[in-house]
C-alpha positions as CSV (number, residue, x, y, z in Angstrom):
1,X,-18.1,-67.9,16.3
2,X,-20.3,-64.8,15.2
3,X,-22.4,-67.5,13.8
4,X,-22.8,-69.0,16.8
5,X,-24.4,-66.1,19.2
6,X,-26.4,-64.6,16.7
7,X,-27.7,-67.9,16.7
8,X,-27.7,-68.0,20.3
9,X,-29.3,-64.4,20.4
10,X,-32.0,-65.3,17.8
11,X,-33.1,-68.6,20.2
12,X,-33.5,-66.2,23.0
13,X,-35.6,-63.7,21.3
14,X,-37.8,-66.4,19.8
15,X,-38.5,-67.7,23.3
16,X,-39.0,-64.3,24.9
17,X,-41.4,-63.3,22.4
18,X,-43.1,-67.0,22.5
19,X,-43.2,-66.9,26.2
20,X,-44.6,-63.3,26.2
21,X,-47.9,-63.7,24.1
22,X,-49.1,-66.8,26.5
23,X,-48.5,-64.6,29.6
24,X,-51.6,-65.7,32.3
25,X,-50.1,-69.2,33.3
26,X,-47.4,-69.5,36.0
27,X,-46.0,-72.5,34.5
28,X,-45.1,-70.8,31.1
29,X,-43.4,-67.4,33.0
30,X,-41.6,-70.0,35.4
31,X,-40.1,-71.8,31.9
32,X,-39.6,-68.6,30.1
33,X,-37.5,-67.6,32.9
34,X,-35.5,-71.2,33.7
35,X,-35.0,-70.3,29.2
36,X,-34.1,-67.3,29.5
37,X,-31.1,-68.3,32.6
38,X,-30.2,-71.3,30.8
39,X,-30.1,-68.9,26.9
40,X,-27.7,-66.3,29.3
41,X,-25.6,-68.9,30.7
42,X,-25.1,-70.1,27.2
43,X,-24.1,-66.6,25.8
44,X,-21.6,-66.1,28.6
45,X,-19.8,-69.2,27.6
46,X,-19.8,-68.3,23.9
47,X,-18.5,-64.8,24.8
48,X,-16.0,-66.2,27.7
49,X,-14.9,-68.5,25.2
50,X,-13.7,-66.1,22.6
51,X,-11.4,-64.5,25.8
52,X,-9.8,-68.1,26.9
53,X,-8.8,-68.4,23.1
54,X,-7.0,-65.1,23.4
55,X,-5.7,-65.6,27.1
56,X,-3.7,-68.9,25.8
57,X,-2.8,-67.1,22.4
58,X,-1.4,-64.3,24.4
59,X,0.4,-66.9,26.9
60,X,2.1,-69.0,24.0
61,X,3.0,-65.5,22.6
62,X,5.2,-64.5,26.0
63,X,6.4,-67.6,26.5
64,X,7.9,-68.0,23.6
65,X,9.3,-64.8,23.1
66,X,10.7,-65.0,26.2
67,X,12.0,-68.2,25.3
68,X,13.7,-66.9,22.3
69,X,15.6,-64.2,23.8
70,X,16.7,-66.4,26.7
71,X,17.8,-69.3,24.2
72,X,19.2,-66.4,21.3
73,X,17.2,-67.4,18.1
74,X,15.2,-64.2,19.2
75,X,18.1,-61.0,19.1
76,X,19.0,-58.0,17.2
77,X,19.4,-60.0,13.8
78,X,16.7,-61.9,13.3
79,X,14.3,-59.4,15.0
80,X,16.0,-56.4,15.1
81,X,13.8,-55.2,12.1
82,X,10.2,-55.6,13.7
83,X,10.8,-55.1,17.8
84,X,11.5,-51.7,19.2
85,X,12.4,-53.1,21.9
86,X,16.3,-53.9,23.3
87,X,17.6,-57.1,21.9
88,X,20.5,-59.0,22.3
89,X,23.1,-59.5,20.4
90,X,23.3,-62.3,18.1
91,X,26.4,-63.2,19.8
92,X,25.5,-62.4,23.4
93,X,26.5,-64.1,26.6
94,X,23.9,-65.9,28.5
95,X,23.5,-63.3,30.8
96,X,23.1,-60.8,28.3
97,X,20.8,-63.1,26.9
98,X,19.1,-63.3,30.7
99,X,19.2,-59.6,31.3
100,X,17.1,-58.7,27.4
101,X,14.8,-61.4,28.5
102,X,14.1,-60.2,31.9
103,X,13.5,-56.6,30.7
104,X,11.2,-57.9,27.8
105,X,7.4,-56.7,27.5
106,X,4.1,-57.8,26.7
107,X,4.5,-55.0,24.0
108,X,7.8,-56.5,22.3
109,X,6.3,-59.7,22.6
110,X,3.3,-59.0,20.6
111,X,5.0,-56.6,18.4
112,X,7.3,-59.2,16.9
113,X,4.2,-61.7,16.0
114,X,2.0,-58.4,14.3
115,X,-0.6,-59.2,16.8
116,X,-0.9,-55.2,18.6
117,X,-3.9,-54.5,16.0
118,X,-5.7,-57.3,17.6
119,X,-4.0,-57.0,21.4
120,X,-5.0,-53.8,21.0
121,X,-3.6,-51.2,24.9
122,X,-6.7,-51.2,25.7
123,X,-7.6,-55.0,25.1
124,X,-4.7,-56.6,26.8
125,X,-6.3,-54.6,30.0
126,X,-8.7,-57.4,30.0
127,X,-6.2,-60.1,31.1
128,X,-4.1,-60.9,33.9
129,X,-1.5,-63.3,35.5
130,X,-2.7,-65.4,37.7
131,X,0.2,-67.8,39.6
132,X,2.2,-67.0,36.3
133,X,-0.2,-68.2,33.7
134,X,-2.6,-65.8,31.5
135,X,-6.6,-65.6,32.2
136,X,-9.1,-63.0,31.3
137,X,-9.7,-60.9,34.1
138,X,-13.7,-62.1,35.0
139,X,-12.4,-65.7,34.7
140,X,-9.9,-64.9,37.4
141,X,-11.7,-63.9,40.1
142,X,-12.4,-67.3,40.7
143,X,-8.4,-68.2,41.0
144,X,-6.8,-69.0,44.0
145,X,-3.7,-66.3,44.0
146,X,-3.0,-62.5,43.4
147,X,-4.2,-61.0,39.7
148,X,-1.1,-59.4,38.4
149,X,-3.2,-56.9,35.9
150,X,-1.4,-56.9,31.9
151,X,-0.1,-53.8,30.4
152,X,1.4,-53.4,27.4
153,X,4.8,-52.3,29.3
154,X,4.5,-55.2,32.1
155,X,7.6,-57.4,31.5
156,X,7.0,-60.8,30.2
157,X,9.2,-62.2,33.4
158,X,6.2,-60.6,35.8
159,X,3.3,-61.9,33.3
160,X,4.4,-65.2,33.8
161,X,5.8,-65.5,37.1
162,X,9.3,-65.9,36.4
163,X,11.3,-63.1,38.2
């Protein structure tokens, strides 16, 4: 992926600097600026892709935490050693199971899969829910429905709609 906008950087500061030394003819400042559009538009994609990636990584990531506590192959046994968050019981009820689920956060969530170095607090700022599904905040302005904003200590049942 870095590959790919240094490549994309590179094209756009060849044309700029091609388009610059045969400055005199309207035609050629009219291209080098439909280039220059069309080299921005393709930047924003590659860096707006890189944040989708992570917006579904992070969304698998709740769900199926959630899923795990709510289901008990995620509890105080087999996670107990790398959540500081509440678990249940290995042999909790289902609304035991319900009530660890419900009070389960982003945090825990990515805490559990070793992914807070990369989901860093100040990172996971840059998404939010949207009608209970993860986007990256400037791709959800776009979205029909209120932007719950992501904190590390939002519950997972918030994040994706589900209480």
């Amino acid at each position: 992926m870095k590959f790919k906008r240094f490549f994309v950087l590179l094209t756009a500061a060849t044309i700029t600097l091609s388009a610059g030394a045969l400055t005199g003819c309207d035609k050629v400042k009219e291209a080098a600026g439909n280039v220059k559009d069309a080299v921005t538009s393709m930047a924003d994609q590659v860096n707006n892709f890189d944040s989708n990636v992570d917006a579904g990584k992070l969304d698998d990531v709740l769900r199926n935490f959630y899923a795990g506590i709510k289901s008990g192959t995620v509890n105080e046994t087999t996670r107990g050693q790398y959540v500081t968050a509440e678990l249940p019981a290995h042999n909790a009820t289902t609304a035991q199971k319900a009530d660890a689920a419900s009070k389960a956060t982003v945090f825990s969530a990515l805490e559990d899969q070793g992914m807070t170095s990369h989901f860093t607090e100040e990172y996971i700022q840059e998404f939010v829910s949207v009608n209970g599904e993860i986007k990256p905040k400037n791709a959800a302005v776009s979205e029909a429905g209120a932007a719950v904003p992501l904190t590390y200590n939002t519950t997972i049942a918030t994040a994706l709609g589900l209480s």
